[in-house]
DOVO-226184 format. One record per residue: z, x, y of N, C-alpha, C in turn. Coordinates in pm, whole numbers, plus 50000, padded with zeros to 5 digits. Layout:
ZXYZXYZXY;...
END
This chain:
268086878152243269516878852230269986866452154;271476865852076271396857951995272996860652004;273786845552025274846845151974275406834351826;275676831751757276226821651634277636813851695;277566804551693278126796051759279576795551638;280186802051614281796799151517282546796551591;284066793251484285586791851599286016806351561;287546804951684288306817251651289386810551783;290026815351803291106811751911290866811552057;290546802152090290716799452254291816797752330;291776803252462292686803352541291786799552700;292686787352757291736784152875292526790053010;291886792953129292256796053243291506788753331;292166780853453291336778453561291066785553656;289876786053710289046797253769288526793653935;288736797354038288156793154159287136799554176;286946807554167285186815154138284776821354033;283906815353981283466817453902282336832453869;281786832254017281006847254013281986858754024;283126859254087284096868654097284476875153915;285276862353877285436861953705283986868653661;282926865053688282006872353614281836884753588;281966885753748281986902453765283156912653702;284276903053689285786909353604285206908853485;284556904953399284056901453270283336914053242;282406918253327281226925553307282076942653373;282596940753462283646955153448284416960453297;284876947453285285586948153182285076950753065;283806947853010282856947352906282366963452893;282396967052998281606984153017282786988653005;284156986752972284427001052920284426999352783;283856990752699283366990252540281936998652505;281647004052438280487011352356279736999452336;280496985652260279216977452266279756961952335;278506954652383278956943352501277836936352482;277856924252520276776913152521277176903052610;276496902352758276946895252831276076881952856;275586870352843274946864152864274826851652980;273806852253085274446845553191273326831853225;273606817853246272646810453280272216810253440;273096812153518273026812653658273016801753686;274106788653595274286776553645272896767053620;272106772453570270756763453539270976756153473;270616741053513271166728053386269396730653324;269276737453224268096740453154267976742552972;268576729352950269156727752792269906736152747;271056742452828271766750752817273366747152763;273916756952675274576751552590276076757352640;276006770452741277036775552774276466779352973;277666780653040276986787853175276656801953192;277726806253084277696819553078278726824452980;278316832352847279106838252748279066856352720;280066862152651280306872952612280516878952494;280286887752429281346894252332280996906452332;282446909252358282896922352366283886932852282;283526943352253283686953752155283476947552014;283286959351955283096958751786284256958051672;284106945451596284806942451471284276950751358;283136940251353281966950851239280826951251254;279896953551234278616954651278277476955451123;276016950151167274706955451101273946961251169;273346969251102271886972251190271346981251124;269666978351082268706978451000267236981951070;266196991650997265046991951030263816985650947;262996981451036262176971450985261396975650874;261366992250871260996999950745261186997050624;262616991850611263706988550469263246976650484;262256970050515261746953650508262816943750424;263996948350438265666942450370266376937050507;265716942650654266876941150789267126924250776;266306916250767266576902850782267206897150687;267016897450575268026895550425269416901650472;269546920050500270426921650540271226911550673;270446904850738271476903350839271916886350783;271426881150723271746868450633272926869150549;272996882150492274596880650387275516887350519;275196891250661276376898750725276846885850824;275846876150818276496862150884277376854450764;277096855250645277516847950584278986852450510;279056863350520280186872450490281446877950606;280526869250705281396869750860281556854850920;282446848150929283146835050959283586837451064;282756840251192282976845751341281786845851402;281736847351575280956848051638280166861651601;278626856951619278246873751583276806871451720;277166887151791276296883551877274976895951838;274126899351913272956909551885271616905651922;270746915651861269296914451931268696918851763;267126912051831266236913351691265126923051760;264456935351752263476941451808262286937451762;261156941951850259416934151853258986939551684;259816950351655258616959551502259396951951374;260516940951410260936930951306259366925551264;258566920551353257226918951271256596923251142;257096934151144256846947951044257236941550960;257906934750912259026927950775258476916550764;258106908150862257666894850867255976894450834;255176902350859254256900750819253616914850791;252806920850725252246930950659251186937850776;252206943650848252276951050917252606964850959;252156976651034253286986351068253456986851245;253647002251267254167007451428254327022451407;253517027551499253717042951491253447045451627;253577039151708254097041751899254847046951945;254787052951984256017062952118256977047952127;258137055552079259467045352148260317062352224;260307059152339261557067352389262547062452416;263307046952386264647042152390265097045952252;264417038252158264977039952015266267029652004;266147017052056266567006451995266887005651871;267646997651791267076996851624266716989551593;265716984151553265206974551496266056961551501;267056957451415267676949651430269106951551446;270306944751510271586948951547272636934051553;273266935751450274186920551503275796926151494;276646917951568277996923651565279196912251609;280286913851540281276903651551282106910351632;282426903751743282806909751896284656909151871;284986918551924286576913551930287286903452044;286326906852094286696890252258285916888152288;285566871652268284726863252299285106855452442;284386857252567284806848852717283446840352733;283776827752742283376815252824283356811252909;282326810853044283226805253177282056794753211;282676785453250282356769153247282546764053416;281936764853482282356763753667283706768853673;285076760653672286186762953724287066766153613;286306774853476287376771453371287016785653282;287896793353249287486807853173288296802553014;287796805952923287956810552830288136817852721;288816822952690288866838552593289266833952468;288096837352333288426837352226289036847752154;290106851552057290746863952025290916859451893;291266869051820291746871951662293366869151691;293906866551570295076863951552296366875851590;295736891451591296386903951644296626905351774;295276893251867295296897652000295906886552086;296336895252211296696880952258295546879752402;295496870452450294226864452555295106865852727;296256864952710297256870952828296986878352895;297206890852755297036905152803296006911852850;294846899552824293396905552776292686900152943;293326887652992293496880453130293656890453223;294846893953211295736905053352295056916153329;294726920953205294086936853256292786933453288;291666923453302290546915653337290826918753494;291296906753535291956906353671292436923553731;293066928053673293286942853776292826956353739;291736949053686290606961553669289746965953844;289886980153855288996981653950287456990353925;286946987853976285266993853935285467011353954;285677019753843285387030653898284227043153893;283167035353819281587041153766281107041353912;280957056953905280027062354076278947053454096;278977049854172277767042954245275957053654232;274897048654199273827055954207273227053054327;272817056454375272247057354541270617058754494;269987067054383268917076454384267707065254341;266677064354382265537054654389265117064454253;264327060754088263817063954006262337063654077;261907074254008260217074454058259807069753941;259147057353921258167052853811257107052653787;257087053853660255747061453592254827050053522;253527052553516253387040053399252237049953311;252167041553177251627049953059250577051253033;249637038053130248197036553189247827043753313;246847048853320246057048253477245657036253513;245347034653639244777014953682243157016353584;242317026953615240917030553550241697027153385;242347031353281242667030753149242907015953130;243727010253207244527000153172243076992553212;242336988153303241176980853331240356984653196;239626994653144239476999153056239636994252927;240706988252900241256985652783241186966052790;241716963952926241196949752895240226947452915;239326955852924237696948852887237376954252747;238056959952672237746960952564238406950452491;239416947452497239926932052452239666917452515;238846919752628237676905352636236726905452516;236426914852477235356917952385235926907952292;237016915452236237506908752137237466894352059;237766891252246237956873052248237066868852235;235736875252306234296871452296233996869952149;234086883852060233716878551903234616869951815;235496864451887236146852651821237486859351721;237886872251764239336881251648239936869851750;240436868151796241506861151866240906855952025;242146845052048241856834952143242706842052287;243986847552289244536853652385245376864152337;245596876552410245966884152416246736885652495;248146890152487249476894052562249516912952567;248436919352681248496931452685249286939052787;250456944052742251606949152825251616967452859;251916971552940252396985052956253766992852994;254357004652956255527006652979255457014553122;256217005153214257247017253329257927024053339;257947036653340259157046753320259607051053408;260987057953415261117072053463261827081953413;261627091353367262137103853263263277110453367;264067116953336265417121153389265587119853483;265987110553510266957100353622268067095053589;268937091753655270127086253629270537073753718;270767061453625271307048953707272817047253725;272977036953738274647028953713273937012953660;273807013053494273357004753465273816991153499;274856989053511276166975453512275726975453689;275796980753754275356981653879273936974453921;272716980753865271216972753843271246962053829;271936956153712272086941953656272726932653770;273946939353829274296927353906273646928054001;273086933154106271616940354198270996924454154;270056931554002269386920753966269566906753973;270736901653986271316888853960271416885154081;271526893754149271666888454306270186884254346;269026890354323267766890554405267336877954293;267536883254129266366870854090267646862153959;268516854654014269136845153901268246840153812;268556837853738267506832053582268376830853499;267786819653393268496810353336268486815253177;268216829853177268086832553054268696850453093;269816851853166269766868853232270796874153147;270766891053146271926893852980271646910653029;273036915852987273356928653039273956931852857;273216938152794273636937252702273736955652649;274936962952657274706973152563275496977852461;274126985352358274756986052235274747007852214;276487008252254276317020852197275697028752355;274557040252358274367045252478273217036852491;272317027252458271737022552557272017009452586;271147006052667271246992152777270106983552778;270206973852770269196963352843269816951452910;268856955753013268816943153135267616932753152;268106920453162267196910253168267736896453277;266456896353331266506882053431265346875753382;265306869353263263976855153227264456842753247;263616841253259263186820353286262706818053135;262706826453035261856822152856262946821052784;262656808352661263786804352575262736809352458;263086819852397262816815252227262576806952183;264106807452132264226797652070266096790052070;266406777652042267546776052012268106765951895;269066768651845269056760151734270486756951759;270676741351789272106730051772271646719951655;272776720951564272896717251433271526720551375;270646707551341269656710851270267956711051391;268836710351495267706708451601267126719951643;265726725051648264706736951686264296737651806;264276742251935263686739552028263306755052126;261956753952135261346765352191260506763452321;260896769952387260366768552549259276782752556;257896780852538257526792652626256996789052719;256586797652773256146796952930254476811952939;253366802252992252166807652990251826801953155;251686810153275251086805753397252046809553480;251736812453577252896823853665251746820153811;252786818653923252496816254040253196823554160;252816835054236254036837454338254796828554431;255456827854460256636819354511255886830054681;255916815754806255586818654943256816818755009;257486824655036258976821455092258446820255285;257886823955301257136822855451257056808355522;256456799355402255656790455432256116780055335;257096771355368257546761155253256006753355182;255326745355283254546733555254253206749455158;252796756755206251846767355114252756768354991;253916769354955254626774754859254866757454725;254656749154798254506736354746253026735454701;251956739654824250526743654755250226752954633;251226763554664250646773654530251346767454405;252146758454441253166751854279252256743154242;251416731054318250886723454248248936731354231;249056744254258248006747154243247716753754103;249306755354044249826764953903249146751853822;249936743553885249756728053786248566724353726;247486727353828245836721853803245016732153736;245636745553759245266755353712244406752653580;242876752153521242676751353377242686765853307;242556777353338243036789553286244256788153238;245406782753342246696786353254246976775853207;246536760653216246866753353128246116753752969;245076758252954244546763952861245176772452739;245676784052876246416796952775247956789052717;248676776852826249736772052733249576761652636;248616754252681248436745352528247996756252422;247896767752431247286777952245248346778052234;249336787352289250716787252270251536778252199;251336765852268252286755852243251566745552074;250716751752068249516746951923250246755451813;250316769651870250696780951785252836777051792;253306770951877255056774351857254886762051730;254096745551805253846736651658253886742551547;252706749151494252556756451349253586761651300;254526771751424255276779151328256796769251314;256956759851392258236752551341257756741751256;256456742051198256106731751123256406735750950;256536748850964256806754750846258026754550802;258946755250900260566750850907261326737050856;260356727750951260716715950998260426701350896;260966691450926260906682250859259406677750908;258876671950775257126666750852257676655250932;256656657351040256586644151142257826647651218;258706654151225259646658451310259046668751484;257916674451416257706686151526257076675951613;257416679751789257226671051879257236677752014;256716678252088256706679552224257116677852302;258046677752380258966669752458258426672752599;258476686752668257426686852807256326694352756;255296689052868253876697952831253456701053004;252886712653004252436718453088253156720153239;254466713353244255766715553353256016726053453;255616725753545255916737353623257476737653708;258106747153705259006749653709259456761853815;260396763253940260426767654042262126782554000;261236793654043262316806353987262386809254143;263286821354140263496833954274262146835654278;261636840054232260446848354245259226843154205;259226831754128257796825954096258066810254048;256566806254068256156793153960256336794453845;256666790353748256276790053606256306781453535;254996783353411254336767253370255126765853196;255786757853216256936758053085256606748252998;256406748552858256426738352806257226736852697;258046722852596258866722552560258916716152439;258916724452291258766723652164259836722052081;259946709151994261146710851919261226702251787;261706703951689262016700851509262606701351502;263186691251373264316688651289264106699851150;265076709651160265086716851028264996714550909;264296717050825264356708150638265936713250638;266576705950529267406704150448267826718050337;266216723650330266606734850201266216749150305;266106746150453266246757850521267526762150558;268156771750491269686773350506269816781750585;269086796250598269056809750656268546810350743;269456823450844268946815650990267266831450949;267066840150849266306844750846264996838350809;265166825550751263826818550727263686816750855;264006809550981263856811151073263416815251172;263336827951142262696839751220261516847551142;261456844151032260176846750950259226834651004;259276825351056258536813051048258306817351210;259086820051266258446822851467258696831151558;258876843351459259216856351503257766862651527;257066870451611258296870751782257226862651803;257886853451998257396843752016256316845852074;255006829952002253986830052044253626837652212;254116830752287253996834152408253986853252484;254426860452373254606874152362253596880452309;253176872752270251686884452158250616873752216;250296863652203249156853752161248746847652056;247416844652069247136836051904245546843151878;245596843651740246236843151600247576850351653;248866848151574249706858051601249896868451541;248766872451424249166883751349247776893451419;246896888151352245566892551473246206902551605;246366894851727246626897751833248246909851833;248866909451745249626918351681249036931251686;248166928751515247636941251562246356947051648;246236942551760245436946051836246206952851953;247266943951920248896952152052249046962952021;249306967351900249516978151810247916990051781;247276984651836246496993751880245666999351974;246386989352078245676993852229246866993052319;247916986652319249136992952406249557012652366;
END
């Protein structure tokens, strides 16, 4: 997810709860076709906002990675737009970035890439809301009907039966065919994922999300939909972020369950993430591989490390974070060079990153 940091008109309100306002935000956002809600859950985690929005459509892009033009395209639609533009970049952008394809079952049908200049932009800062508006709108009006909105999307009651696209026998199966791999030296790690489904069912998406927010806060969570579909997310993973000319990428390789039973065991399994040499292993490739690709960006001698191997305490787990960041050259203007240089992140595929690409692309 991705917002561009422009002006446009602010209007401030003081706020006594702040989760209440959220929830007025995110009512309010669903009755738009398109919405982008983005939430930190208060995490002081190099975070630049607590929680931002934009809501409904000004104008919009959106491009398939086919027309290997989506990223060029979305370079003249920032630059031709002097406004917040919020959106998402999809995994088969690869396709454009490196000489690649994708011929996988998608049953969402995302598009490839999607950016859009929101007609109200909301900010909320602990005790303080914000609404950005165009010069037509006013932030008043946009306040009070916020405030006396009531929820009226039926509630879903119905548990989805989920499916997955592996058998446990296939999916075992397949990662021993990609140990192989590692064994003849195509690549060092592999990020092998499978899809959960469930085919005709019906949710209350805006419903899930806040569900979600309740059980697992995360400092990276986003209810974002464009049009009829949805995505929901609760991560602890940064991309990437860019203030002024500064680069900084957090992934995260090593995962620990969280003991809620047993404080002093739950302190054992955190510093047991720590010593771990498997996963400190798998995050120094990572963090070798985020180097390389902001080195291509970045001023020499700028790329730097700031944490290494950090474990870090979620709802639901340990996780081993480490923390990458550069000074941008001077003749990198586009935020598409950008994403040609560390699109998608190491920590998502593995290393080599084109390698392990297509090996995703042929055994997921």
């Amino acid at each position: 997810m991705l917002f561009i940091h422009l002006k446009r008109i602010f209007t401030s309100y003081t706020i006594a709860d702040s989760n209440a306002i959220k929830n007025q935000v995110l009512n309010f956002g669903n009755k738009f076709s398109t919405f982008c809600f983005l939430d930190s859950h208060e995490y002081n985690f190099k975070k630049s906002y607590d929680c931002i929005a934009g809501i409904g459509l000004i104008t919009r892009t959106d491009s398939s990675s086919s027309s290997h033009l989506a990223l060029n395209t979305f370079d003249s639609f920032q630059q031709q737009n002097n406004d917040w533009i919020f959106g998402h970049l999809s995994y088969d952008i690869k396709n454009e970035i490196e000489d690649l394809s994708s011929s996988n079952f998608d049953g969402i049908g995302f598009p490839d890439i999607f950016f859009f200049v929101p007609q109200i932009v909301f900010i909320i800062e602990k005790d303080l809301l914000r609404i950005g508006v165009l010069s037509n709108q006013n932030a008043d009006d946009i306040f009070k009907e916020m405030a006396s909105l009531v929820e009226t999307e039926e509630s879903v009651k119905t548990i989805p039966k989920l499916k997955a696209r592996y058998s446990k026998e296939e999916y075992l199966e397949t990662v021993c065919i990609l140990k192989n791999h590692i064994s003849r030296g195509d690549c060092y790690e592999v990020n092998f994922c499978q899809e959960i489904f469930a085919d005709y069912t019906r949710i209350n998406p805006l419903e899930v999300y806040q569900n979600l927010g309740v059980h697992s806060p995360n400092p990276f969570s986003a209810f974002y939909k464009c049009e009829d579909k949805f995505l929901m997310c609760a991560s602890p993973e940064r991309y990437l972020k860019k203030e002024g000319r500064l680069l900084t990428s957090q992934p995260i390789k090593g995962t620990a369950k969280r003991i809620f039973s047993d404080f002093q065991k739950d302190l054992v399994q955190k510093e047991s993430l720590k010593r771990n040499k498997k996963e400190r292993a798998e995050n120094t490739m990572i963090v070798d591989l985020v180097r390389n690709d902001l080195s291509k960006i970045c001023e020499e001698g700028s790329v730097k490390v700031d944490d290494f191997l950090e474990v870090y305490t979620f709802p639901q787990v340990h996780q081993m974070i480490s923390s990458i960041s550069g000074i941008l050259r001077n003749d990198v203007n586009n935020i598409s060079e950008i994403f040609r240089a560390s699109f998608p992140m190491g920590s998502m595929t593995g290393a080599p990153k084109k390698r392990v690409m297509e090996l995703i692309e042929k055994y997921e």
